[in-house]
C-alpha positions in Angstrom: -30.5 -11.5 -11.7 -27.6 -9.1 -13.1 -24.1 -8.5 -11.6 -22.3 -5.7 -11.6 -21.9 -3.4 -14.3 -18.2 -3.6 -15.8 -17.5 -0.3 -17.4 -14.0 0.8 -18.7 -14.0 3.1 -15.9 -14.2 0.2 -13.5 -12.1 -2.0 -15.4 -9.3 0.6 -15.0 -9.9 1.6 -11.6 -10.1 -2.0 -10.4 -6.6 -2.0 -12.7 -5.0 0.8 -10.6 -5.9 -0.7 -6.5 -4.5 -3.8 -8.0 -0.9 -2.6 -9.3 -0.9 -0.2 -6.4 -1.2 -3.3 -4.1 0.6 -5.0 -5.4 4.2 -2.7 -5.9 3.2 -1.7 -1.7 2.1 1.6 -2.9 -1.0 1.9 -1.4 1.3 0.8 2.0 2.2 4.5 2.2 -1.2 5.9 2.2 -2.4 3.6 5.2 0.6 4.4 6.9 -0.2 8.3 6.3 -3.8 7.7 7.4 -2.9 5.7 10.5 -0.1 8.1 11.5 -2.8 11.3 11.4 -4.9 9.7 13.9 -2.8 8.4 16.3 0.8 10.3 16.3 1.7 13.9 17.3 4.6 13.8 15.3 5.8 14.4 11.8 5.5 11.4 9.6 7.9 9.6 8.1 8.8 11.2 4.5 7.8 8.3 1.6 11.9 7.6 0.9 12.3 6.9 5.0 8.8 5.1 4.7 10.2 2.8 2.2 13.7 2.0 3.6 12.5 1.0 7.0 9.7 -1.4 5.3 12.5 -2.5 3.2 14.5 -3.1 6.2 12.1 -5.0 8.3 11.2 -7.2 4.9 15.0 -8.2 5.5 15.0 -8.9 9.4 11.3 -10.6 9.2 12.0 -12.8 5.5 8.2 -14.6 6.3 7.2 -16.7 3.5 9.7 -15.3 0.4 12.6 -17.5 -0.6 15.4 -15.3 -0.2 
């Protein structure tokens, strides 16, 4: 029995979710997509996004050293 076929394609792709979770980018577009469905207002632009996910990284410190 074979696995799945690794193509360049995939390779790269698999590349890009992984950077783009990893650097919180992808963050932005889940908070677009669950904003759509259940808010009336505008959303957040991606430079107010960032500075109050910033902010609450600072109150709520969780696991990270400093």
């Amino acid at each position: 029995m074979r696995g799945p076929r690794v193509t360049p394609r995939s390779v790269l792709r698999f590349a890009r979710w992984y950077v783009r979770e990893l650097t919180g980018a992808a963050g932005y577009d889940r908070y677009l997509a669950r904003h759509s469905e259940h808010s009336h207002e505008p959303p957040l632009s991606r430079r107010d996004y960032e500075r109050r996910r910033t902010e609450q990284q600072m109150e709520n410190p969780g696991t990270r050293c400093c």
